[in-house]
C-alpha positions as CSV (number, residue, x, y, z in Angstrom):
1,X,-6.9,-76.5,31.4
2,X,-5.2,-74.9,34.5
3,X,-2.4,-77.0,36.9
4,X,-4.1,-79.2,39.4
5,X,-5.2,-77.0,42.3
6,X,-5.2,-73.9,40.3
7,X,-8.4,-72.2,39.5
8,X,-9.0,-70.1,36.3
9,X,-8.9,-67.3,38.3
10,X,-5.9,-67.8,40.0
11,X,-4.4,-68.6,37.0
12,X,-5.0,-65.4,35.4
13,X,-4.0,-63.3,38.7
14,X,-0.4,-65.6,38.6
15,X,0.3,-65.3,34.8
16,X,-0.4,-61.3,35.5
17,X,2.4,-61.0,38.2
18,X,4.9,-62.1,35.5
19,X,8.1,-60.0,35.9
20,X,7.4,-57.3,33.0
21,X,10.5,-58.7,31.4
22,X,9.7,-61.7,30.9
23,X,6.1,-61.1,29.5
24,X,7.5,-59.1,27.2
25,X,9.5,-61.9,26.1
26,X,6.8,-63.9,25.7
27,X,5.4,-61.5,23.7
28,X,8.5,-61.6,21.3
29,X,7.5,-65.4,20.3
30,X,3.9,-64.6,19.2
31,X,1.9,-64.1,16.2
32,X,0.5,-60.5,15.3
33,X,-3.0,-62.3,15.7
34,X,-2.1,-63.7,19.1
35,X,-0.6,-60.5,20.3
36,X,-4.1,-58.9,19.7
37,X,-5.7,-61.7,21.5
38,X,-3.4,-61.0,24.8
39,X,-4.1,-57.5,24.6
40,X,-7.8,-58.2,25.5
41,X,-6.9,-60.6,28.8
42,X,-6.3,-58.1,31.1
43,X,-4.7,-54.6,31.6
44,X,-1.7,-56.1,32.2
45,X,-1.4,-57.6,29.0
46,X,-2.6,-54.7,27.7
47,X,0.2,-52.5,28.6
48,X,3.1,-55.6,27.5
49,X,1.3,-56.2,24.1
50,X,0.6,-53.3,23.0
51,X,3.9,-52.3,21.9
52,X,4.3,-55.7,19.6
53,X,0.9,-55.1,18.2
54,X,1.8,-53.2,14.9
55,X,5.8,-52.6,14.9
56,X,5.7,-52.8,10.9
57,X,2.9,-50.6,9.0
58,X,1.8,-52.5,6.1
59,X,0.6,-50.6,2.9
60,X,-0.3,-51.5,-0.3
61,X,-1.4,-49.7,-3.5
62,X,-5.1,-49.5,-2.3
63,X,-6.9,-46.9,-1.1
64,X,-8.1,-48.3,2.3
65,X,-5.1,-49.3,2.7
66,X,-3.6,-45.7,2.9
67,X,-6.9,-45.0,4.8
68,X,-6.3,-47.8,7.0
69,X,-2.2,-46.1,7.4
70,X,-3.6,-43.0,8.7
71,X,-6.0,-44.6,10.8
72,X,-2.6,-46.4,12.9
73,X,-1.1,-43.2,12.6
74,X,-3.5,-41.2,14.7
75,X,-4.1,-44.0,17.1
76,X,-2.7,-42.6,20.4
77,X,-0.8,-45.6,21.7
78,X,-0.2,-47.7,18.5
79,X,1.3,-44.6,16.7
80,X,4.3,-44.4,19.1
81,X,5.6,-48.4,18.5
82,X,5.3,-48.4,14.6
83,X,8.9,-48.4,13.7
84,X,9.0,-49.8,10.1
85,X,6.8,-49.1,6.9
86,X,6.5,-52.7,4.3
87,X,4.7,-51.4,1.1
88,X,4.0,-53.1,-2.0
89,X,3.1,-50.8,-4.4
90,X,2.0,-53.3,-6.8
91,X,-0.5,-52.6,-9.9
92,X,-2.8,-53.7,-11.6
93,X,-2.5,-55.0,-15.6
94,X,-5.1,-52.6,-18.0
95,X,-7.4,-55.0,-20.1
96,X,-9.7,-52.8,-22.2
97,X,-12.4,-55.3,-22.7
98,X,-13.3,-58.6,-20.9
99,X,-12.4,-61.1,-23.1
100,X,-8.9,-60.0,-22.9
101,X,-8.7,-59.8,-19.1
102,X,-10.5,-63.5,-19.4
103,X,-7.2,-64.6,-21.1
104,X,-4.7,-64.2,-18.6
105,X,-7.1,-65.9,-15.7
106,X,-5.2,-69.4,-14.2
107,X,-7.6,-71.1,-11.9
108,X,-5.9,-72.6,-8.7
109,X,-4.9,-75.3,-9.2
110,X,-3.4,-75.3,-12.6
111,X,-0.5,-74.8,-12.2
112,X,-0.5,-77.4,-9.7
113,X,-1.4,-79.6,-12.4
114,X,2.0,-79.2,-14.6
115,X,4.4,-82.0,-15.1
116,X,7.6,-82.4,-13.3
117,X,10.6,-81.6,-15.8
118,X,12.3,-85.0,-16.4
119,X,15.4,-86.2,-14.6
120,X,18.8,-85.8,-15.6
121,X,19.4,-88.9,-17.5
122,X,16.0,-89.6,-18.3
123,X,15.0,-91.6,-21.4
124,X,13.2,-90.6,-24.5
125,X,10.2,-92.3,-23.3
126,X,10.0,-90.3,-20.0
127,X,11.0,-86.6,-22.4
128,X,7.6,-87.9,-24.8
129,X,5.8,-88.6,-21.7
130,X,6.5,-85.1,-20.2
131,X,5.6,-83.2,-23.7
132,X,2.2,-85.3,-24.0
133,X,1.5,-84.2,-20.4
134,X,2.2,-80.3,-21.4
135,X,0.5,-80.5,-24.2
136,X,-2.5,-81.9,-23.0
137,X,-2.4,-79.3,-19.6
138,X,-2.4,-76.8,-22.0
139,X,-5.3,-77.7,-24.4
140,X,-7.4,-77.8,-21.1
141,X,-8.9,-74.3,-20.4
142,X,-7.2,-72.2,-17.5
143,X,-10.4,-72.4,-14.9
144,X,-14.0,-73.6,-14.2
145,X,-15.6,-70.2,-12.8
146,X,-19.1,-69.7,-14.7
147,X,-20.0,-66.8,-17.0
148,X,-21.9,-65.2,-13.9
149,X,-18.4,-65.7,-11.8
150,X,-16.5,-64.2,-14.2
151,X,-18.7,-61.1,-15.3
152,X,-18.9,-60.4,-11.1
153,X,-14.9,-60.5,-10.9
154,X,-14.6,-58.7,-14.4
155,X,-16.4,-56.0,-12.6
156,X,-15.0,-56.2,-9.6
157,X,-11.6,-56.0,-11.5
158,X,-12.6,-52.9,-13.3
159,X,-13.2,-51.1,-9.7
160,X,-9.8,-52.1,-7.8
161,X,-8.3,-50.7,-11.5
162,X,-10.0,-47.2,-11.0
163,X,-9.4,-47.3,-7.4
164,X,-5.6,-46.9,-8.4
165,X,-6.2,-44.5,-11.0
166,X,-7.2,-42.4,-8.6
167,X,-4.3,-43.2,-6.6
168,X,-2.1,-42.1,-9.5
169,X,-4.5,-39.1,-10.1
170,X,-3.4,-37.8,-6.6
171,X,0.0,-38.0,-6.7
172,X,0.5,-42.1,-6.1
173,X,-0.5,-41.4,-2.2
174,X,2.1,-38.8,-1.2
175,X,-0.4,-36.4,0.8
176,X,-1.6,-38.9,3.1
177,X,1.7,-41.0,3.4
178,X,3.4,-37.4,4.4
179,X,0.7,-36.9,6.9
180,X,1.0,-40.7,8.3
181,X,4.9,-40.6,8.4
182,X,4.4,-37.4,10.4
183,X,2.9,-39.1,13.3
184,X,4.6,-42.0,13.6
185,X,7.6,-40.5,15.6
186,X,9.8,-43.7,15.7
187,X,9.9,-44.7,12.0
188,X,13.2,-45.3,11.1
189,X,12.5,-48.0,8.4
190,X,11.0,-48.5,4.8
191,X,10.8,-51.5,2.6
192,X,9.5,-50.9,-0.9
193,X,9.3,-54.0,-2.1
194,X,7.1,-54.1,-6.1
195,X,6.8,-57.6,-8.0
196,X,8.5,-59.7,-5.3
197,X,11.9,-58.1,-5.7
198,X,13.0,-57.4,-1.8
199,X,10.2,-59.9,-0.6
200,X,7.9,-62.5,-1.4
201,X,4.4,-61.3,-2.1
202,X,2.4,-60.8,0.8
203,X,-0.8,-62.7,1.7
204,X,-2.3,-59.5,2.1
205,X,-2.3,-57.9,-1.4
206,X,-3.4,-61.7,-2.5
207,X,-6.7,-61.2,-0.3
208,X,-7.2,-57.6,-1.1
209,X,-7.4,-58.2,-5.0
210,X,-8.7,-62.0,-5.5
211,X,-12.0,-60.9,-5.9
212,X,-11.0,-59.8,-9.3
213,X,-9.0,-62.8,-10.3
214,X,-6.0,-60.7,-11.1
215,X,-3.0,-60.1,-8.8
216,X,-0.9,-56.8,-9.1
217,X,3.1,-58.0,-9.8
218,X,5.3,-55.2,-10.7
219,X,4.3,-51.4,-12.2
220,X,2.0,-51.7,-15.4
221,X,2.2,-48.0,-16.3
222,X,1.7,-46.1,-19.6
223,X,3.9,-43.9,-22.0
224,X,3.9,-40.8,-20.3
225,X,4.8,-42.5,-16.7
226,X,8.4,-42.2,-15.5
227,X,8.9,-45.8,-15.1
228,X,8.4,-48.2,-13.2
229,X,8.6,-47.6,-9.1
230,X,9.7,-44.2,-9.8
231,X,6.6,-42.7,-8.8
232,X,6.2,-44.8,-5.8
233,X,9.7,-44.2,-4.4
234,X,9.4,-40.5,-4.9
235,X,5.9,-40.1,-3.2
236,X,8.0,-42.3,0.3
237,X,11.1,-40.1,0.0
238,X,9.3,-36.8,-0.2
239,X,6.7,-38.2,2.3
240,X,9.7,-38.7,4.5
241,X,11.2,-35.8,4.1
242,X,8.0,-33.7,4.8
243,X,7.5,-35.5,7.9
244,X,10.9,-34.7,9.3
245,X,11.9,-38.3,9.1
246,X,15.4,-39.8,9.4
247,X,15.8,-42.9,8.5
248,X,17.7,-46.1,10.1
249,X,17.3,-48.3,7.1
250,X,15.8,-47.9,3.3
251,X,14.9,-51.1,1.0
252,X,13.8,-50.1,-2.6
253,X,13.3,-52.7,-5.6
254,X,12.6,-52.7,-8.0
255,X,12.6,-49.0,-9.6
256,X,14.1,-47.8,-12.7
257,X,16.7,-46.3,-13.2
258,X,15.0,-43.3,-14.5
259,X,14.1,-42.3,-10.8
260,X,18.0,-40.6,-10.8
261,X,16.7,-38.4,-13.3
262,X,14.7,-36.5,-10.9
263,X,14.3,-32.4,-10.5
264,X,17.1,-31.2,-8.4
265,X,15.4,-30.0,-6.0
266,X,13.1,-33.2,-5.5
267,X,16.3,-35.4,-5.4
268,X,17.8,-33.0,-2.9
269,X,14.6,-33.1,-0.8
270,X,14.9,-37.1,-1.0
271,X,18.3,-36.8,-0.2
272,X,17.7,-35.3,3.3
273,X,15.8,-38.1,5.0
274,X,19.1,-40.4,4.5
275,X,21.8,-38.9,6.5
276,X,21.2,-41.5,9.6
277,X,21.0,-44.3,7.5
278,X,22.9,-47.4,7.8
279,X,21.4,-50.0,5.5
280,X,20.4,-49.2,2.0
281,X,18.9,-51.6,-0.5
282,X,18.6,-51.0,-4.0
283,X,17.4,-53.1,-6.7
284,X,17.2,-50.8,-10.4
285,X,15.8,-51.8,-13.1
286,X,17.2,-51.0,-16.7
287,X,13.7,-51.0,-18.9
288,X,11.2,-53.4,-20.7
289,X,9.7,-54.0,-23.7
290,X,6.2,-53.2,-25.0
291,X,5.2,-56.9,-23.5
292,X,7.5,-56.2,-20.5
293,X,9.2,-59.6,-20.9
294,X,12.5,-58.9,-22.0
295,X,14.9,-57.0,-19.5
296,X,17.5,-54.7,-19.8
297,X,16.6,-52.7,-22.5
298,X,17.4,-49.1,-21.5
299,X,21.3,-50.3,-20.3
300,X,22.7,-48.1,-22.9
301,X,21.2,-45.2,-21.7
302,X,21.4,-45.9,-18.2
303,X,24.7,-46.4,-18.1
304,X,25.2,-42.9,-19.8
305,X,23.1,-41.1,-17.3
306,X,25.2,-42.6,-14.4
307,X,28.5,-40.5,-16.0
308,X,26.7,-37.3,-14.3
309,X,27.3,-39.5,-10.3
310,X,23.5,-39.3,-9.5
311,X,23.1,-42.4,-8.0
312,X,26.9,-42.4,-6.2
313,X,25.2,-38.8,-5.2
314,X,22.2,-40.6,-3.9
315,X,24.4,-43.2,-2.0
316,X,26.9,-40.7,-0.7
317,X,23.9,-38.9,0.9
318,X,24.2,-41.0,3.7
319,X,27.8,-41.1,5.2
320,X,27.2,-43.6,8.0
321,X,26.1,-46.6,6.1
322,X,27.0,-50.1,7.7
323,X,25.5,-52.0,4.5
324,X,25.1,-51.6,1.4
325,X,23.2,-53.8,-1.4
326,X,23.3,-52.5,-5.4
327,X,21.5,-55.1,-7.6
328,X,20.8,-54.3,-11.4
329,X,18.6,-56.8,-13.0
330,X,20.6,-57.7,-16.1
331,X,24.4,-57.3,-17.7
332,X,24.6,-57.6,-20.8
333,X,25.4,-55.6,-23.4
334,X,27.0,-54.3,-20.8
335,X,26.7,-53.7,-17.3
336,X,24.6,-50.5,-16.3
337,X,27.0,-49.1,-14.9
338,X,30.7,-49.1,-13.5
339,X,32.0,-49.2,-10.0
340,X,33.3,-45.7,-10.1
341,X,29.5,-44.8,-11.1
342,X,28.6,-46.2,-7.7
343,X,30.7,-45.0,-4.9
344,X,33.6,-42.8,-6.9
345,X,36.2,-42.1,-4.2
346,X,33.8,-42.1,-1.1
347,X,34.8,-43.8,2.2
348,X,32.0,-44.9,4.1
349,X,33.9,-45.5,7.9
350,X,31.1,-48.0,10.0
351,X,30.8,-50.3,6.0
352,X,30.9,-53.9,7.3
353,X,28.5,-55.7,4.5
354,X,29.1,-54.8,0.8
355,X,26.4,-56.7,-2.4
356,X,26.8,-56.0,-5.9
357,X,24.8,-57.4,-8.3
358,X,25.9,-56.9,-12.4
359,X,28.4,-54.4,-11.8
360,X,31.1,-53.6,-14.5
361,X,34.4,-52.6,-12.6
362,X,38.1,-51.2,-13.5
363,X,40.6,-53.5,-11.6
364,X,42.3,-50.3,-9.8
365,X,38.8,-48.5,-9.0
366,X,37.7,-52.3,-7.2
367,X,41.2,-52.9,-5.3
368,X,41.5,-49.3,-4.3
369,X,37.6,-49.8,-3.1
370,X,38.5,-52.5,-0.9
371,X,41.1,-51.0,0.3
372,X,39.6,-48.0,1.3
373,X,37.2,-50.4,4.0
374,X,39.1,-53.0,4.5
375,X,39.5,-52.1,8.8
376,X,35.5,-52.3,9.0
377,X,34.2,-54.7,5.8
378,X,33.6,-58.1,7.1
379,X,30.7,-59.5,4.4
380,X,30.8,-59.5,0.8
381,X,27.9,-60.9,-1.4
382,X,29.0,-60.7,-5.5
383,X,26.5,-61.7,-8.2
384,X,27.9,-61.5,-11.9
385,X,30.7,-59.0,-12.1
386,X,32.5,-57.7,-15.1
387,X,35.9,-56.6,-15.1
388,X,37.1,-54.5,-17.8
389,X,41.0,-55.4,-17.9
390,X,42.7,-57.6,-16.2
391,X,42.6,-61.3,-14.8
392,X,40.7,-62.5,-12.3
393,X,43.0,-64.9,-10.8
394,X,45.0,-61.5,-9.8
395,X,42.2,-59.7,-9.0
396,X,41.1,-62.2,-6.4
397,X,45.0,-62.4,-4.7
398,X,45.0,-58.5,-4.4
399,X,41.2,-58.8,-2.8
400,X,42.8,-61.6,-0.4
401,X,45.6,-59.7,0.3
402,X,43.4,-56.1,1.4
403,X,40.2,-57.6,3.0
404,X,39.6,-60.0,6.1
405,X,36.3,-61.2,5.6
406,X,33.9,-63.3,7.9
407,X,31.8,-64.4,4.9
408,X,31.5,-64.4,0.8
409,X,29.2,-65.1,-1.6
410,X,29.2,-65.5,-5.3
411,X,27.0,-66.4,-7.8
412,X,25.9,-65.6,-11.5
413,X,29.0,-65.1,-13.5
414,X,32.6,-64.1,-13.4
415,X,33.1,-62.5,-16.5
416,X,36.3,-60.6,-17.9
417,X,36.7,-58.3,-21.3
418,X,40.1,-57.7,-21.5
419,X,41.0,-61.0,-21.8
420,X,37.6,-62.7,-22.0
421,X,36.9,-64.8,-19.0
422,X,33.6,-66.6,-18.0
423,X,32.8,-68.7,-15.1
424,X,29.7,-69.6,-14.1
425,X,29.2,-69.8,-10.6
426,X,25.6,-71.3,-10.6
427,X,24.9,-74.4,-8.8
428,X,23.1,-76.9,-11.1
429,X,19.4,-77.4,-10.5
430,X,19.7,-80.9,-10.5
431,X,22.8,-81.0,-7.9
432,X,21.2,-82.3,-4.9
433,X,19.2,-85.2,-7.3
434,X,22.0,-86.5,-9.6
435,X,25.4,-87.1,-9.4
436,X,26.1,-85.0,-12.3
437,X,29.2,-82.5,-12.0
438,X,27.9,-79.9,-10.5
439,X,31.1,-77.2,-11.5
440,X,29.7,-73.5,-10.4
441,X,29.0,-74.6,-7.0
442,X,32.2,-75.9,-6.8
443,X,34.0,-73.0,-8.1
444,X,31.9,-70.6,-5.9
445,X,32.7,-72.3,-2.5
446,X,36.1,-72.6,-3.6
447,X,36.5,-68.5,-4.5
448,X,34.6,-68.1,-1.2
449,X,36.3,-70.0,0.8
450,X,39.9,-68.7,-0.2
451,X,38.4,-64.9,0.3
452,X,37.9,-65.5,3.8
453,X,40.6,-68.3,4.4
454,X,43.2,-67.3,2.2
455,X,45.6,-70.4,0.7
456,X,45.8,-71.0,-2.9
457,X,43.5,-69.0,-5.4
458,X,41.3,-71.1,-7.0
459,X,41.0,-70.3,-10.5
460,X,45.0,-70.7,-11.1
461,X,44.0,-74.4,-11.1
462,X,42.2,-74.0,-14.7
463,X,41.9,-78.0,-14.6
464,X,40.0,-78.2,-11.2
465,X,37.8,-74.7,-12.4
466,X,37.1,-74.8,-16.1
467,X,35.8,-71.4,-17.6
468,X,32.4,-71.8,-19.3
């Protein structure tokens, strides 16, 4: 309802001599769906909105989706404000028969259905309560849809899983994404993120593949594939590289580790879209097993492959980098791969934010790293690091000594080999319920709070921070 005294009319002639400036920021407040609502008020808002329409492209492993990619791209207007690509290349499982894609259905709503884990100090009667209620969720069958339902979505299913086929067929995309990128002359980011690694799973992909009762999470690919992600990342980067793109900022995870491992002159093509990066995201994988539930497999030979400086090659490729984020997703039976297989010797002169995520390091390679960006680092993020020799008490006082930090964060483990040390610097899951001791928070915030405040280090008090 307009003001008192105010027609519509007048309303829409005063909210149309807005100062540019500040429609626009009103414009920076609202939902994509809203934006797309203003657009159609009035040429004014037309010409405001517009350009906060579509900033991010959104692409997932569909083929109207790549269709609907070019589409943005050879839209006149919309083309020129598209300034980040989000893609989840997610696929879908193979069943070869219905009755095995009829297993792995869960209704909604049964999960909803499962029983709170007890308490911490709960009794035996509440523990027998919570196994009865298990047990009985899980002698109840996994959905209600009817035999028609399901044989509709079974079908369905088997379409959206040759639709991708296809997709694989033709190179996973990389024709059409070239020819998109290529017309989208202010893309400067990319986020790739598969199985919810960089970001939580979109509503989008959930729409585009209920039908079939089976949501794509992570790269379900057979024996001759490269791994998982590999594909995927190659077909951006070469896309990217076709189109004469340089980008701002890159965000891959997860991909394996096998994507290093590409011809030379493909890597060396990928290589040339990063020279204006500044942030780089990487989450590698290191292998699965046939039922691609246990991790890590492949660290062995991962962490041989990295002696040859691929990936530091791949990082060193762009020179101006303000952050950087390495995460591996597991460490034992050993880390895949050392510091030295990560940057080597490289300064990077604008590196403010530094993450590393199940990293094996030498105690001289990690000070002199440090060292080395000490006038520019600022942020350090540390999630279950491994150092070969040395104590960690030490470690930290040289770190404290070298680097003035606005903010740390650790988590996982602290872990030595030479002695063996072990802290665990997870918070409890129970902390904020109980007043159980809830030790690897506290020895975290302590460890962070003396890398950015100095004082005492922490873990010289073995009383106050007991190792594991």
């Amino acid at each position: 309802m307009p003001p008192i005294g105010m027609s519509n009319e007048n309303l829409s002639n005063f909210i149309d001599r807005l100062p540019p400036e500040i429609a626009d920021t009103v414009c920076s407040y609202l939902e994509s769906t809203d934006i797309a609502s203003l657009r159609l008020t009035s040429q004014f808002w037309t010409n405001v909105a517009t350009p906060w329409l579509l900033q991010e492209a959104h692409l997932i492993f569909k083929p109207d989706s790549f269709e609907r990619l070019l589409a943005i791209s050879r839209h006149p207007v919309i083309s020129r404000y598209v300034t980040s690509l989000f893609y989840e290349p997610d696929t879908l499982q193979k069943y070869y028969t219905q009755e095995e894609w009829e297993s792995d259905i869960v209704g909604e709503g049964w999960m909803s259905n499962m029983p709170a884990l007890p308490m911490p100090g709960a009794s035996e009667r509440e523990h027998r309560a919570y196994r009865r209620d298990c047990k009985r969720l899980m002698q109840q069958p996994n959905h209600a849809y009817s035999n028609d339902e399901l044989s509709a979505a079974y079908a369905t299913y088997v379409k959206l899983y040759e639709e991708q086929e296809e997709l694989r067929w033709e190179g996973y995309g990389a024709k059409p994404l070239a020819d998109a990128m290529r017309r989208l002359p202010n893309l400067a980011g990319v986020c790739m993120s598969m199985g919810c690694n960089i970001v939580t799973r979109s509503d989008h992909v959930k729409r585009a593949f209920s039908a079939g009762l089976q949501i794509p999470s992570g790269d379900h690919y057979g024996v001759d594939s490269p791994g998982p992600g590999v594909s995927q990342t190659r077909s951006i980067l070469l896309g990217a590289h076709q189109a004469g793109v340089q980008l701002k900022q890159l965000q891959l995870g997860d991909v394996d580790w096998k994507f290093f491992q590409a011809k030379k002159c493909d890597m060396q093509n990928m290589k040339q879209s990063l020279r204006s990066l500044r942030i780089l995201q990487l989450v590698i994988s290191t292998g699965y097993d046939e039922d691609e539930i246990e991790i890590g497999v492949e660290i062995p030979e991962c962490r041989e492959y990295l002696e040859n400086n691929s990936l530091c090659g791949f990082i060193e490729a762009a020179p101006d980098l303000e952050i950087l984020s390495l995460s591996f997703d597991w460490f034992e039976p050993c880390c895949p791969a050392e510091l030295k297989q990560v940057v080597r010797s490289t300064t990077w002169p604008r590196l403010r934010s530094v993450s590393f995520e199940n990293l094996d390091v030498d105690e001289e390679d990690w000070i002199a790293f440090f060292d080395r960006h000490c006038s520019s680092l600022r942020d350090l993020n540390l999630k279950t690091i491994r150092l070969l020799q040395g104590r960690w008490a030490e470690v930290l006082e040289r770190m404290s000594k070298v680097l003035t930090l606005e903010s740390a964060y650790n988590r996982g483990r602290l872990l030595g080999e030479e002695p063996y040390q072990n802290w665990n610097l997870e918070p409890s899951i129970w902390a904020e319920y109980s007043d159980l001791s809830d030790q690897g928070n506290r020895t975290s915030k302590a460890i962070q709070d003396y890398l950015v405040n100095g004082g005492s280090c922490p873990l010289l008090d073995e009383e106050a921070h007991p190792q594991s």
